[in-house]
C-alpha positions in Angstrom: -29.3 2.0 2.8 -31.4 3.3 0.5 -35.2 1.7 -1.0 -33.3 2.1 -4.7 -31.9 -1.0 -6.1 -28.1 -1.9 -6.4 -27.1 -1.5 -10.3 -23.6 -2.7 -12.0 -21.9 -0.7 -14.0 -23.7 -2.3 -17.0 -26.9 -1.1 -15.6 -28.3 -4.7 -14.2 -30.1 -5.2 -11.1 -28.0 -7.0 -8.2 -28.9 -8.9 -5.4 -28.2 -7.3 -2.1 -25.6 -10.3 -1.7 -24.1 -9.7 -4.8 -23.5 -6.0 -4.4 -22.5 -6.7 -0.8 -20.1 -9.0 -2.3 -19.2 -6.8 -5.3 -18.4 -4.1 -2.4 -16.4 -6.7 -0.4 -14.4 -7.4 -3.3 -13.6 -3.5 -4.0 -12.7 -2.8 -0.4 -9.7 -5.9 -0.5 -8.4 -4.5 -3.8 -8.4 -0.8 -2.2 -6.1 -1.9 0.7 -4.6 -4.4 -2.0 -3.8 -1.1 -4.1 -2.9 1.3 -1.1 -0.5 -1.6 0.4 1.1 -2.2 -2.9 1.5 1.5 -3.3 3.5 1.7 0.6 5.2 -1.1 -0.5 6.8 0.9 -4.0 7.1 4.3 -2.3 9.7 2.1 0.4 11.5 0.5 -2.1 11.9 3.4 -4.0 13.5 5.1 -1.0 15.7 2.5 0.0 17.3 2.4 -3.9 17.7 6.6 -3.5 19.2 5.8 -0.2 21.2 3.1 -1.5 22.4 5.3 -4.6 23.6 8.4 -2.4 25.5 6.1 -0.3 27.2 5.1 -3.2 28.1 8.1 -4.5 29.4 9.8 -0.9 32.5 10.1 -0.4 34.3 7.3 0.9 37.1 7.9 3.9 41.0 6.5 2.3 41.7 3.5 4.3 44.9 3.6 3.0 47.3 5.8 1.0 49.1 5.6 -2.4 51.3 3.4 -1.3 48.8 0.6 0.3 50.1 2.1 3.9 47.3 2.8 6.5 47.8 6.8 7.2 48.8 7.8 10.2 46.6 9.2 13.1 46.1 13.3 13.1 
């Protein structure tokens, strides 16, 4: 570390324990942040997966007429 005091962003003097702490704090809402981000990003790719397997083409079960179609 360096021989230079800790200063907020309003330009006080910390403790070493609160700027540890203040440090501590940033680090959990980091991986907070990134996790919430991996968390989106997923659901964002499950809806696009979600929404082209809507739109695809679905095989006909059965024809006009209700009837199953026969095997090729």
């Amino acid at each position: 570390m360096t021989d230079t005091p800790s200063h907020s962003p309003s330009g006080t003097n910390l403790s070493d324990k609160t700027a540890k702490a203040q440090a501590e704090r940033a680090a959990r809402q980091a991986a907070a942040l990134r996790a919430n981000l991996r968390r989106r990003k997923q659901q964002a790719r499950t809806r696009q997966e979600q929404e082209a397997d809507a739109q695809a083409p679905t095989a006909l079960t059965t024809d006009n007429n209700g009837d199953t179609p026969p095997c090729p």
